[in-house]
PDB file of N, CA, C and O in Angstrom, chain B, residues numbered from 101:
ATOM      1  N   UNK B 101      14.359 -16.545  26.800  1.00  0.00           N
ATOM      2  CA  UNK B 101      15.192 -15.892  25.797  1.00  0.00           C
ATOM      3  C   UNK B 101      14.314 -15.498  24.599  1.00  0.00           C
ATOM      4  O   UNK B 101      13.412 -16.165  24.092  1.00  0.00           O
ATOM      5  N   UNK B 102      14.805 -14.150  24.212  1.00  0.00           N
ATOM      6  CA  UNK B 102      13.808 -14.041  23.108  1.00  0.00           C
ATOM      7  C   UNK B 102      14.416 -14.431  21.667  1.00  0.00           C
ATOM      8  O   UNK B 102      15.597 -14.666  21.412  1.00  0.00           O
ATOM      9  N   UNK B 103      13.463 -14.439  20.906  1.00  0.00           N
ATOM     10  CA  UNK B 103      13.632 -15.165  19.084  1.00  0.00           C
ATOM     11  C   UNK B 103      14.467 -13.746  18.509  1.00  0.00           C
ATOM     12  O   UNK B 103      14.133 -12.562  18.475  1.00  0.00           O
ATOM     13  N   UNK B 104      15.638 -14.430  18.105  1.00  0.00           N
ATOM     14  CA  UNK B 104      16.866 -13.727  17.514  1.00  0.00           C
ATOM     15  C   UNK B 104      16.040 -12.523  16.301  1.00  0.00           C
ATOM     16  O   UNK B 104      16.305 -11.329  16.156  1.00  0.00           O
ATOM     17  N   UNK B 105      15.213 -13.187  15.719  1.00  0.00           N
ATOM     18  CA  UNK B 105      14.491 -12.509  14.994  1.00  0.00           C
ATOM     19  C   UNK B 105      13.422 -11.268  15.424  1.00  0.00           C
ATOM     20  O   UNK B 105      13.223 -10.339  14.642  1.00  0.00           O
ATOM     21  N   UNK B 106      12.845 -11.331  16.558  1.00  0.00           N
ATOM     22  CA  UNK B 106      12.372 -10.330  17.509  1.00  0.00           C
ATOM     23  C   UNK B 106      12.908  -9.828  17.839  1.00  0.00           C
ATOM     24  O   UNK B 106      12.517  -8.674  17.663  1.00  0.00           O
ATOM     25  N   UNK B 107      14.150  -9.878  18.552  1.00  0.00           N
ATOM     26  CA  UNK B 107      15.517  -9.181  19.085  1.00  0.00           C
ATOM     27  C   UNK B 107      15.834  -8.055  17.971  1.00  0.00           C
ATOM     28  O   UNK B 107      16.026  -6.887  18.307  1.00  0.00           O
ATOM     29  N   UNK B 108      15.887  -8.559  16.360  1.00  0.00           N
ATOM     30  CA  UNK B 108      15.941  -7.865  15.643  1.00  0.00           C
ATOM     31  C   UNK B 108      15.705  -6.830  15.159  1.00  0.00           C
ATOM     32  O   UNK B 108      16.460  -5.922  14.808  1.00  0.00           O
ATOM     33  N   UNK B 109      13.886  -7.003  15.100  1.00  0.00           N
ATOM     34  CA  UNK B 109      12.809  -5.873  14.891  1.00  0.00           C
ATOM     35  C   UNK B 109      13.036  -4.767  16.192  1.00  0.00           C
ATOM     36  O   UNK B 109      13.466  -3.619  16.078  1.00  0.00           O
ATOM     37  N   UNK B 110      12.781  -5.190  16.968  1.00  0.00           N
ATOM     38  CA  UNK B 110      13.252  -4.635  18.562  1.00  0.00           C
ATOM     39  C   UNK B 110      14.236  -3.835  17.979  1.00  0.00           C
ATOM     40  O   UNK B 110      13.748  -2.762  17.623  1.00  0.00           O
ATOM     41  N   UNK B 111      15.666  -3.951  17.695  1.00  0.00           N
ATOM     42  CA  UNK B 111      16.343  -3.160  18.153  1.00  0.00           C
ATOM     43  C   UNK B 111      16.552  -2.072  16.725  1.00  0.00           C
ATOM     44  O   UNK B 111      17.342  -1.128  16.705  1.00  0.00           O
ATOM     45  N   UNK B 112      15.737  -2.432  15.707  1.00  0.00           N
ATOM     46  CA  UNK B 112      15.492  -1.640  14.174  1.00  0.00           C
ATOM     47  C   UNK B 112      14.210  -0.770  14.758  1.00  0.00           C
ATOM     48  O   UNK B 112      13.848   0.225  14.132  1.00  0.00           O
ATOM     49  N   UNK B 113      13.700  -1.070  15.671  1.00  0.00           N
ATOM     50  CA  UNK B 113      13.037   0.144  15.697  1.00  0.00           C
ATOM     51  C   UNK B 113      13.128   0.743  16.944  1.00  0.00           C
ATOM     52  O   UNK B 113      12.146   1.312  17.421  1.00  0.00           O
ATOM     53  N   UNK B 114      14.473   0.669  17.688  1.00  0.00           N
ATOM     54  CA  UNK B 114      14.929   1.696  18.884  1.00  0.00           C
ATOM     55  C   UNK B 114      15.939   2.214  18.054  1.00  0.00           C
ATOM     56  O   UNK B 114      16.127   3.398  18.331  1.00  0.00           O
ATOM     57  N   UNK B 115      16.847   1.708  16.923  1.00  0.00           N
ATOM     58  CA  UNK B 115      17.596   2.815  16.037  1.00  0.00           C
ATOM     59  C   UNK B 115      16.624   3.594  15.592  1.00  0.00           C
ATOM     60  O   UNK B 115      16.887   4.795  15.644  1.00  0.00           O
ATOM     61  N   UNK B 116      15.437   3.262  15.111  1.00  0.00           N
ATOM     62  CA  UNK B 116      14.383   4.123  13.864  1.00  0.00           C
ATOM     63  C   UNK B 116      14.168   5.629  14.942  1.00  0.00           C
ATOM     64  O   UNK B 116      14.320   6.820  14.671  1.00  0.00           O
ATOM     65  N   UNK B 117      13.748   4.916  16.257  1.00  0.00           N
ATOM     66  CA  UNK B 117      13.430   5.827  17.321  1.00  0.00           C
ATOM     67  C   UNK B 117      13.844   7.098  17.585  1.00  0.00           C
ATOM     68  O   UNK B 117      13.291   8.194  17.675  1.00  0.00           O
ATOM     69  N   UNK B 118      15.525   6.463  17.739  1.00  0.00           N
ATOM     70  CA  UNK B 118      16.827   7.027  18.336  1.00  0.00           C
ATOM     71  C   UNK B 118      17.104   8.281  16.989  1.00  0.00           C
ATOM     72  O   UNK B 118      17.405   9.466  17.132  1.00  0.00           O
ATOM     73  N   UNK B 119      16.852   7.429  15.579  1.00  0.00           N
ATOM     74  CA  UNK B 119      17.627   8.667  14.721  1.00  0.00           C
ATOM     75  C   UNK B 119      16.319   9.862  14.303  1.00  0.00           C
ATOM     76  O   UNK B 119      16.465  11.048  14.005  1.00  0.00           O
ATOM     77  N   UNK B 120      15.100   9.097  14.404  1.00  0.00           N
ATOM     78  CA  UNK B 120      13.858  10.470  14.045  1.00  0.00           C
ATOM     79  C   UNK B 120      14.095  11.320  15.614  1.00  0.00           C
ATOM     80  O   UNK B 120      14.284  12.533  15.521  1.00  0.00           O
ATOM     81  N   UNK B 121      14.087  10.856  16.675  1.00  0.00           N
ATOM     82  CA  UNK B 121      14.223  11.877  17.660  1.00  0.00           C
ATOM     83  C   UNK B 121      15.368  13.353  17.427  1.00  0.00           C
ATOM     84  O   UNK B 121      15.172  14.559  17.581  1.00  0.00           O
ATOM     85  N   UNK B 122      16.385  12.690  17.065  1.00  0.00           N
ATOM     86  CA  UNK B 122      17.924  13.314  16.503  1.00  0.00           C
ATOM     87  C   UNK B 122      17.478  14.405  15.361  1.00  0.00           C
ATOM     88  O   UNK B 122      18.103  15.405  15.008  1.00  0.00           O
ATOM     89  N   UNK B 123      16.090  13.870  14.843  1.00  0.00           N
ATOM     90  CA  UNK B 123      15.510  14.775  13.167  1.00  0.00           C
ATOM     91  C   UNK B 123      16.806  14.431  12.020  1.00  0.00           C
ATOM     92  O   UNK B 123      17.289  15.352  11.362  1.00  0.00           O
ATOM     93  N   UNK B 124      17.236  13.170  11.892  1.00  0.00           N
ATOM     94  CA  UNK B 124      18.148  12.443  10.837  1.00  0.00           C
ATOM     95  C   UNK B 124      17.160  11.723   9.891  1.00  0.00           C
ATOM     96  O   UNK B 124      16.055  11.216  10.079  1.00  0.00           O
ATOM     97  N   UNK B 125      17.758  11.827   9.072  1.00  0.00           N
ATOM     98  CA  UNK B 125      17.320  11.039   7.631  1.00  0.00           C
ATOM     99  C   UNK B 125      17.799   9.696   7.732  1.00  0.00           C
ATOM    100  O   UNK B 125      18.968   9.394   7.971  1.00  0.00           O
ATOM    101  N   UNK B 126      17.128   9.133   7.596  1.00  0.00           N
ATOM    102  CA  UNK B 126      18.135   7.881   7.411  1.00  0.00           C
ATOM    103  C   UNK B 126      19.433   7.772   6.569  1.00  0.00           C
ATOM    104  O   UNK B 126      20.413   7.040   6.701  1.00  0.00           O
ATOM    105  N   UNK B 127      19.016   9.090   5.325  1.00  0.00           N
ATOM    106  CA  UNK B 127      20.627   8.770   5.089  1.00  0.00           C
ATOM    107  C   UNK B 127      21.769   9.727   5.632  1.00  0.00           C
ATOM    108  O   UNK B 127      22.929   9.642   5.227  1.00  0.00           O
ATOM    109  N   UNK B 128      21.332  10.675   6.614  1.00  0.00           N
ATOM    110  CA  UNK B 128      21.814  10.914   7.470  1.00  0.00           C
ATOM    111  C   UNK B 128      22.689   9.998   8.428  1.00  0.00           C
ATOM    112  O   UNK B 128      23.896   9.774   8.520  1.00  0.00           O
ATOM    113  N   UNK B 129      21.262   9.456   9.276  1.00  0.00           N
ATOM    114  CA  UNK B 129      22.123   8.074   9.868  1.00  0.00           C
ATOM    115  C   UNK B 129      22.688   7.119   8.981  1.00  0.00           C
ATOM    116  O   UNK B 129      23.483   6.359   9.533  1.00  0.00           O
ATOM    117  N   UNK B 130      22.508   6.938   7.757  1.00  0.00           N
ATOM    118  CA  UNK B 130      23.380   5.651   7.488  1.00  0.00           C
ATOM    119  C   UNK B 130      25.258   6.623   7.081  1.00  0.00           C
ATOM    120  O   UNK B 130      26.335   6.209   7.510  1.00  0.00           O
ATOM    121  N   UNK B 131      25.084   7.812   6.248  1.00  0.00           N
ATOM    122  CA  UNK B 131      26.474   8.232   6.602  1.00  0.00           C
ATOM    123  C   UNK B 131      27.295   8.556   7.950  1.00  0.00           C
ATOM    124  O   UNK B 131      28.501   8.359   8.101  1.00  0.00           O
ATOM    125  N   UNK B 132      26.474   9.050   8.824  1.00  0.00           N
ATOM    126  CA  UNK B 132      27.158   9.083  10.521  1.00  0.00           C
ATOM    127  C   UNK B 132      27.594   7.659  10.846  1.00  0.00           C
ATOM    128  O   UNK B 132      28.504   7.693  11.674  1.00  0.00           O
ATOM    129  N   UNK B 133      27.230   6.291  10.447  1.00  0.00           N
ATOM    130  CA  UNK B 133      27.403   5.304  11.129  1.00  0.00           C
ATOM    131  C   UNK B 133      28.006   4.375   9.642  1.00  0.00           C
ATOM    132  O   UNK B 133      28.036   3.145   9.628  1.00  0.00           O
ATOM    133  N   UNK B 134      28.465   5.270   8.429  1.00  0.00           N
ATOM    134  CA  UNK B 134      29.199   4.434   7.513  1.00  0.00           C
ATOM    135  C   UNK B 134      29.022   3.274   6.729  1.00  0.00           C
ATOM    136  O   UNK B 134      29.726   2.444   6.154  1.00  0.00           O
ATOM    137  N   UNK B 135      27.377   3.609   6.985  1.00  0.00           N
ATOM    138  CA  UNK B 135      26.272   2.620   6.023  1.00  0.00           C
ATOM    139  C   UNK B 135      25.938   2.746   4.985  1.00  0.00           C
ATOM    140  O   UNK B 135      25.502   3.846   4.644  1.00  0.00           O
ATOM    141  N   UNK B 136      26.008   1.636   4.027  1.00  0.00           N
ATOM    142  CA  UNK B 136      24.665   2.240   2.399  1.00  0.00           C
ATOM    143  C   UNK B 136      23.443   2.575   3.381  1.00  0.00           C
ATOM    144  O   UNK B 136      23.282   2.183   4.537  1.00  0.00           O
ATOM    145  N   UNK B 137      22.716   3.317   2.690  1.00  0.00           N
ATOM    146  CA  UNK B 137      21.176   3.852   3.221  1.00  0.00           C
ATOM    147  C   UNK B 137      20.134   2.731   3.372  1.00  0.00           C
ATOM    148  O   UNK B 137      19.311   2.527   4.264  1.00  0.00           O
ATOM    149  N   UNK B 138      20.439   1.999   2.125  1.00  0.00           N
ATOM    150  CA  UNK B 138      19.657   0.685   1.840  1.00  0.00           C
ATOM    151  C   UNK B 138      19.418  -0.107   3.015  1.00  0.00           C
ATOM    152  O   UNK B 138      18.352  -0.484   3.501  1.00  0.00           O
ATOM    153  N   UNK B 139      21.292  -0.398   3.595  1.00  0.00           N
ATOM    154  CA  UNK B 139      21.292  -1.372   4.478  1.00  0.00           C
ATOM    155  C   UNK B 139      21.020  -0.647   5.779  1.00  0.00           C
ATOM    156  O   UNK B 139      20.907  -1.326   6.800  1.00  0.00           O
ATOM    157  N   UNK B 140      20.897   0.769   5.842  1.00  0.00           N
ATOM    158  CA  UNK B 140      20.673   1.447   6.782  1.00  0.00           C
ATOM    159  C   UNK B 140      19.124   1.136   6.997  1.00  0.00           C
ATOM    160  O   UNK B 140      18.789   0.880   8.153  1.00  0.00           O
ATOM    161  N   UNK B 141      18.180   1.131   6.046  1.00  0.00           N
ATOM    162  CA  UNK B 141      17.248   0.499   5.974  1.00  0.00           C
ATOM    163  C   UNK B 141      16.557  -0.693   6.437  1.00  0.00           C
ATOM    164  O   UNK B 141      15.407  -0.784   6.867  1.00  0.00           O
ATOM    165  N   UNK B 142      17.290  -1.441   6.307  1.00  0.00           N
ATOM    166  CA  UNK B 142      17.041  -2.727   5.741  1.00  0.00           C
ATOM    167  C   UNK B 142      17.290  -3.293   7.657  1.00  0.00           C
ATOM    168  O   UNK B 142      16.866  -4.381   8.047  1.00  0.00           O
ATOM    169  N   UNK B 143      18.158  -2.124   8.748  1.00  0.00           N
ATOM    170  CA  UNK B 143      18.809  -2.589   9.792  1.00  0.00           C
ATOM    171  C   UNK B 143      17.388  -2.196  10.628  1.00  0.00           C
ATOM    172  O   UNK B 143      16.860  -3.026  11.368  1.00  0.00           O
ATOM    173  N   UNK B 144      16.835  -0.859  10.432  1.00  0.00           N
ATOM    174  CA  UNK B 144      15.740  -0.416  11.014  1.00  0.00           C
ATOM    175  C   UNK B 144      14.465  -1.014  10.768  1.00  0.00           C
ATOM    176  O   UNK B 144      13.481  -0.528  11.325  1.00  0.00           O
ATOM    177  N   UNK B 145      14.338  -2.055   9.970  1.00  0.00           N
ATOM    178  CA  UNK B 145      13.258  -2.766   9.581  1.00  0.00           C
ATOM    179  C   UNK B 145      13.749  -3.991  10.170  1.00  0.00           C
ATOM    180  O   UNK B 145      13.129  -4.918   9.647  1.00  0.00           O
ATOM    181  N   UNK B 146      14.531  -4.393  10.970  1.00  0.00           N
ATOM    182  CA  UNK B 146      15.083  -5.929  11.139  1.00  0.00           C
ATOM    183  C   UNK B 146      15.574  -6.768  10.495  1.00  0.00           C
ATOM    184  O   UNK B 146      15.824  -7.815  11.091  1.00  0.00           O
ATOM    185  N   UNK B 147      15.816  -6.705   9.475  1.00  0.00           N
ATOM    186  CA  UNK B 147      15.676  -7.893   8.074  1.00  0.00           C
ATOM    187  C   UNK B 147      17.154  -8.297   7.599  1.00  0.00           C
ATOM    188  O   UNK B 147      17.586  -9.073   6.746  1.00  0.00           O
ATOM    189  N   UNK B 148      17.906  -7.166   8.806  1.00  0.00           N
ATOM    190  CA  UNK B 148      19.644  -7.824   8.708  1.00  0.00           C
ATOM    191  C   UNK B 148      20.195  -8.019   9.644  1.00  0.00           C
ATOM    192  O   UNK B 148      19.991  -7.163  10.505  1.00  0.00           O
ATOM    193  N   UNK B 149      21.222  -9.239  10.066  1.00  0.00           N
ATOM    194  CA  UNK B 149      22.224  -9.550  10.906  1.00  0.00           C
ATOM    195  C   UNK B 149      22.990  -8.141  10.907  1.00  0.00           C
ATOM    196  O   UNK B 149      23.398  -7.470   9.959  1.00  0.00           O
ATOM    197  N   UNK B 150      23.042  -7.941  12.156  1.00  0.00           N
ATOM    198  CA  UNK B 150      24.159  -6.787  12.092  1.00  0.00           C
ATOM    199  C   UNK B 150      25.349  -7.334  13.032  1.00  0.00           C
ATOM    200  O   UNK B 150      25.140  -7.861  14.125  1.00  0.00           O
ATOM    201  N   UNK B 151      26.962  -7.091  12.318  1.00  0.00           N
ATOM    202  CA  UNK B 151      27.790  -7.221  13.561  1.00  0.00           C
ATOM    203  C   UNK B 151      28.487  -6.615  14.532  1.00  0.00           C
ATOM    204  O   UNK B 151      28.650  -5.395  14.559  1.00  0.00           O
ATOM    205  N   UNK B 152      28.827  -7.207  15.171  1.00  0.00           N
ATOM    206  CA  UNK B 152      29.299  -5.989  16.491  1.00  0.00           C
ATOM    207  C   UNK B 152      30.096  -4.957  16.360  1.00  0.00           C
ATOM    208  O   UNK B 152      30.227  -4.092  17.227  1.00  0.00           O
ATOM    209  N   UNK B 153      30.647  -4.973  15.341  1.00  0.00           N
ATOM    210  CA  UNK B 153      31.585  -3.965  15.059  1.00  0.00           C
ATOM    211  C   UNK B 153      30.543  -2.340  14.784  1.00  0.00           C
ATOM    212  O   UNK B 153      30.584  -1.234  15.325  1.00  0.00           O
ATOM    213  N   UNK B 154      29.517  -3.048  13.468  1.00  0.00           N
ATOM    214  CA  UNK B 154      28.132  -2.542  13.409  1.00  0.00           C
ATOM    215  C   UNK B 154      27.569  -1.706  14.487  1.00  0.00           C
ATOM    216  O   UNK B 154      27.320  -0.514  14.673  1.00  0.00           O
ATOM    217  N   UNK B 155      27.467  -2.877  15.148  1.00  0.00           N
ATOM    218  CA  UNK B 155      26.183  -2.344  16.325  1.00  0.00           C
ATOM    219  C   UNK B 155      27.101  -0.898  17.558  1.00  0.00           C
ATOM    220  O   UNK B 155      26.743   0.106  18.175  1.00  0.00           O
ATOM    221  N   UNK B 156      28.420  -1.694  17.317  1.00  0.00           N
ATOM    222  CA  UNK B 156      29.294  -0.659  18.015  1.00  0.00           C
ATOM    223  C   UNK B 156      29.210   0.951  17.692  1.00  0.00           C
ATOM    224  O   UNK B 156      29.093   1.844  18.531  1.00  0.00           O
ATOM    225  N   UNK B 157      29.292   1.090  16.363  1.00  0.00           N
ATOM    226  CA  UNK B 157      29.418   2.411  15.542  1.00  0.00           C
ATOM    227  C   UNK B 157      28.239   2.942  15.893  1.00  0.00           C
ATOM    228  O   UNK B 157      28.148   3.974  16.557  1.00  0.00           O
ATOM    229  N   UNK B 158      26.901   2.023  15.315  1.00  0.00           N
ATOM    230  CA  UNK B 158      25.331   2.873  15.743  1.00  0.00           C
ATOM    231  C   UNK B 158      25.464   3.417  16.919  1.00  0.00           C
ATOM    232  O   UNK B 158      24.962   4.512  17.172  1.00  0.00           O
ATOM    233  N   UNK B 159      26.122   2.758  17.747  1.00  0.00           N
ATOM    234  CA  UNK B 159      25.737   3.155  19.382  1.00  0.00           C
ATOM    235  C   UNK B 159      26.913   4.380  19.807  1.00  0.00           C
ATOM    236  O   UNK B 159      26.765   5.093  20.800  1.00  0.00           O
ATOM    237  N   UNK B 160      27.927   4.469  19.004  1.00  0.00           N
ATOM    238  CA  UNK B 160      28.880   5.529  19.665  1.00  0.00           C
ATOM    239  C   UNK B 160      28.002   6.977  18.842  1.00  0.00           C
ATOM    240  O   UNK B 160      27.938   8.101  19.340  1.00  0.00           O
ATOM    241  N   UNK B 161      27.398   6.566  17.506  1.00  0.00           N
ATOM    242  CA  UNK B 161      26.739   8.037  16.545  1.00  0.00           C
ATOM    243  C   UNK B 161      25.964   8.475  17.732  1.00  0.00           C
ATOM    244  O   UNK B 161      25.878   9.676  17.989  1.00  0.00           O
ATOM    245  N   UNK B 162      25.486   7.720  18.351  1.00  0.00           N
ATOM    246  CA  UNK B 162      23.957   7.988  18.965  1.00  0.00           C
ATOM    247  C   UNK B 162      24.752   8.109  20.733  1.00  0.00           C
ATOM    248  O   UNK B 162      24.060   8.303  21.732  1.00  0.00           O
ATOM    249  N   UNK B 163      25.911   7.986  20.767  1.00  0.00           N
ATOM    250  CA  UNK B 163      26.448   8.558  22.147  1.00  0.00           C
ATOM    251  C   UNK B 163      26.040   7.404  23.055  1.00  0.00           C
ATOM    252  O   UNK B 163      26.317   7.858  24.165  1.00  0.00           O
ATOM    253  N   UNK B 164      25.636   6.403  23.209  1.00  0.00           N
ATOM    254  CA  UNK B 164      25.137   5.329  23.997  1.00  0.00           C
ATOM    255  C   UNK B 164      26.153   4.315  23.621  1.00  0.00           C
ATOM    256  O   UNK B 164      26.783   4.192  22.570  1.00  0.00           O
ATOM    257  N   UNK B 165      26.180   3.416  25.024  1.00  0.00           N
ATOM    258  CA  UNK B 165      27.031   2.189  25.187  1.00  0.00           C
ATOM    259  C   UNK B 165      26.223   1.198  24.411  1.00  0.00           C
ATOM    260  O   UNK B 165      25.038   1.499  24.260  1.00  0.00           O
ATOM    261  N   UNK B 166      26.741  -0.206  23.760  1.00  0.00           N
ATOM    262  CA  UNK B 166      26.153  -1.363  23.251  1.00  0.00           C
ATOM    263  C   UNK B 166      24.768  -1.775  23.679  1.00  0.00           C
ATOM    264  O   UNK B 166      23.948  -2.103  22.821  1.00  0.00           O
ATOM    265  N   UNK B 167      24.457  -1.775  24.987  1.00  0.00           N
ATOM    266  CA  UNK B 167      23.156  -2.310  25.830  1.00  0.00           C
ATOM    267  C   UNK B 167      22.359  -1.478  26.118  1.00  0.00           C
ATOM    268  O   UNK B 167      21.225  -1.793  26.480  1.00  0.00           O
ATOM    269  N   UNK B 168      22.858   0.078  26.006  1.00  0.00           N
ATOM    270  CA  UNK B 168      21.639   0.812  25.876  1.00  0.00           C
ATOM    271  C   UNK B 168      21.269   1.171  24.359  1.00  0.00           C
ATOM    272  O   UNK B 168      20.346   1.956  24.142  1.00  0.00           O
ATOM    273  N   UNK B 169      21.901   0.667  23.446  1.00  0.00           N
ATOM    274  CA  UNK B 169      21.195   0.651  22.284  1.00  0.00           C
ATOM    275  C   UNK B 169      20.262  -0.462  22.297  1.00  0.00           C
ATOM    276  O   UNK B 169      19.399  -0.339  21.428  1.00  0.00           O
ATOM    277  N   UNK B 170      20.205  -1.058  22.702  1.00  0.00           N
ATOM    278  CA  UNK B 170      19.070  -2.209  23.074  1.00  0.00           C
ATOM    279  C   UNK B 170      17.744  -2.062  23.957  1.00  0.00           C
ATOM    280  O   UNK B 170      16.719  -2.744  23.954  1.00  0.00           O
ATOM    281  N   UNK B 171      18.167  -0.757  24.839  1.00  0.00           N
ATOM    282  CA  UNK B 171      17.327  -0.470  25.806  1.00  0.00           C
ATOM    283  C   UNK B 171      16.371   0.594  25.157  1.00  0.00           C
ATOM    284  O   UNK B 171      15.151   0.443  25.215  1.00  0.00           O
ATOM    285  N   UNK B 172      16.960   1.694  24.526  1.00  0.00           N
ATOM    286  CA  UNK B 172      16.369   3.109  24.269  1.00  0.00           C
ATOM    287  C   UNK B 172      15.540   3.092  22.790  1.00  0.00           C
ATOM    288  O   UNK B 172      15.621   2.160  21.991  1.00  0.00           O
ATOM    289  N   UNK B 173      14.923   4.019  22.639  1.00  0.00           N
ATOM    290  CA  UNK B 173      14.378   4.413  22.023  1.00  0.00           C
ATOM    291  C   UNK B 173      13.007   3.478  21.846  1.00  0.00           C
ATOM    292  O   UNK B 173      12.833   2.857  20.797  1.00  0.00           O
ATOM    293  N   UNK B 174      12.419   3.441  22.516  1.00  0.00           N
ATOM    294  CA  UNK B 174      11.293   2.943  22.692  1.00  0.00           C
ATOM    295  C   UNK B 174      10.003   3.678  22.994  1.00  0.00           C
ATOM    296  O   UNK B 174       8.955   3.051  23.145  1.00  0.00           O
TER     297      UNK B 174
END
């Protein structure tokens, strides 16, 4: 199993991936997905718990199910 905290970085930088591919700003992506920019930030750097409700929204902006937001942008 990997460290919740790796899991983290991991999946802040398959969003980072997912929204420069798209050519979004981050505060682009943080209004598509109903974020401050900050914490839009702060999600693509790892450095926040995000919850599922969260992780739900990133993944419908970006057209992908829950587990392939985990998978992509790599």
């Amino acid at each position: 199993m990997q460290d919740p905290v790796q899991t983290r970085k991991n999946l802040g930088r398959n969003i980072r991936c997912l929204r420069s591919k798209r050519g979004w700003s981050q505060e682009d992506f943080a209004r598509r997905a109903g974020l401050g920019r900050s914490f839009a930030g702060a999600i693509e750097r790892g450095e926040k718990d995000i919850r599922i409700r969260t992780l739900c929204k990133i993944a419908n902006i970006f057209g992908l199910d829950l587990a392939e937001l985990f998978r992509k942008g790599r």
